[in-house]
N, C-alpha and C positions, 0 to 999 in steps of 0.2 A: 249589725252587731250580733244577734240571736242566731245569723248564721253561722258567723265565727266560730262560736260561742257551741254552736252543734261541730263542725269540723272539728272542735279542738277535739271535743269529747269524743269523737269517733275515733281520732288518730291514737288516743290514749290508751283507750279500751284496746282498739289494733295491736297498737304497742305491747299493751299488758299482754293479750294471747299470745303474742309471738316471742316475748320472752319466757311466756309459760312453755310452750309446746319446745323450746331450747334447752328448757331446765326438766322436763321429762324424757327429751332425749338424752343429755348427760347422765342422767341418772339410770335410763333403761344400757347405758354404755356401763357405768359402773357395776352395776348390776351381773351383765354378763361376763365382766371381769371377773367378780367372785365366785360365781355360781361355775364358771369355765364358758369354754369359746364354743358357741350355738353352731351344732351340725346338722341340717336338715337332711334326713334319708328316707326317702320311698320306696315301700314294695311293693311289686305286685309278681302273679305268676311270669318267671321266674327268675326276678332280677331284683336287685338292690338300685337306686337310682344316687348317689354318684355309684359306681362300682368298684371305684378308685377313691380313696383318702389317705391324702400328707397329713399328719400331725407332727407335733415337735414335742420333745422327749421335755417329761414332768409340766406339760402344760396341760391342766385337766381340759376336760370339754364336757362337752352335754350332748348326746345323741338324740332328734326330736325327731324320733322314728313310725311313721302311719304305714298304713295299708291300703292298698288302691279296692282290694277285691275279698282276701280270706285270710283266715286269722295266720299271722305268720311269725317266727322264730326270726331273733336276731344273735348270734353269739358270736364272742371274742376269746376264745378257749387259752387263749397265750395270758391272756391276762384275767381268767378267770370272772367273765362278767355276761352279761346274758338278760335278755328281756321278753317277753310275747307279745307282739304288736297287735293290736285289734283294728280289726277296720274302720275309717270315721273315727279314730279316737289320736291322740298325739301321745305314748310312749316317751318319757321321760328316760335317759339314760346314761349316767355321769360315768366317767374313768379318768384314770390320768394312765397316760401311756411311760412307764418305768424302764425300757429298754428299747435301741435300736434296733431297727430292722424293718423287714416283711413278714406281715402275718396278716392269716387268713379271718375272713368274716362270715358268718354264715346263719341260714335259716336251719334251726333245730325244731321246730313242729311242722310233720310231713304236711306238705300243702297240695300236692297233686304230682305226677307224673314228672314232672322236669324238675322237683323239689332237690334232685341229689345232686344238682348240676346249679342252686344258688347259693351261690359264694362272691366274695369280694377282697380285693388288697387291701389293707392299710401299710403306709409304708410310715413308719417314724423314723423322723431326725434331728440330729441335733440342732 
């Protein structure tokens, strides 16, 4: 009986976390809905790590932009927006993209020798 009595409570407790750790996922979903859709980009000398970004027009996002090595520039000149990434630290960076097309991404604080040569696509669509 006192066994039981321990199984149930275990399964419970179980239960309980795993509908907690369900309802902190739903919620970390919601979350990124309002705040916009999470893009993780790395740099380091002298590259952006995706190189390439789809977005889709009036969908904001959040750029979660680090640096592998020295302090580095990120900018979106078409859409007038722009951040300085520090190394070890995670860059915060919201837009919503307002028009179709391709447009360039770029590092705006010189970072070394091959700095005039990192750039990246984004391509937005409808």
């Amino acid at each position: 009986m006192r066994m039981t009595r321990r199984l149930l409570l275990r399964a419970s407790v179980a239960a309980g976390l795993l509908a907690a750790s369900g309802r902190m996922a739903v919620l970390a979903q919601a979350q990124a809905r309002a705040t916009g859709r999470l893009i993780p980009i790395v740099s380091k000398k002298f590259v952006y790590e995706p190189v390439e970004l789809t977005l889709k027009l009036n969908e904001p996002v959040v750029f979660q932009l680090t640096s592998l090595d020295v302090v580095m520039g990120f900018s979106v000149p078409d859409f007038g927006v722009r951040a300085t990434i520090i190394p070890g630290q995670i860059t915060e960076l919201r837009m919503t993209p307002t028009k179709i097309g391709e447009f360039t991404f770029l590092c705006d604080v010189f970072c070394g020798s091959g700095h005039e040569n990192m750039e990246g696509t984004m391509k937005v669509v409808a």
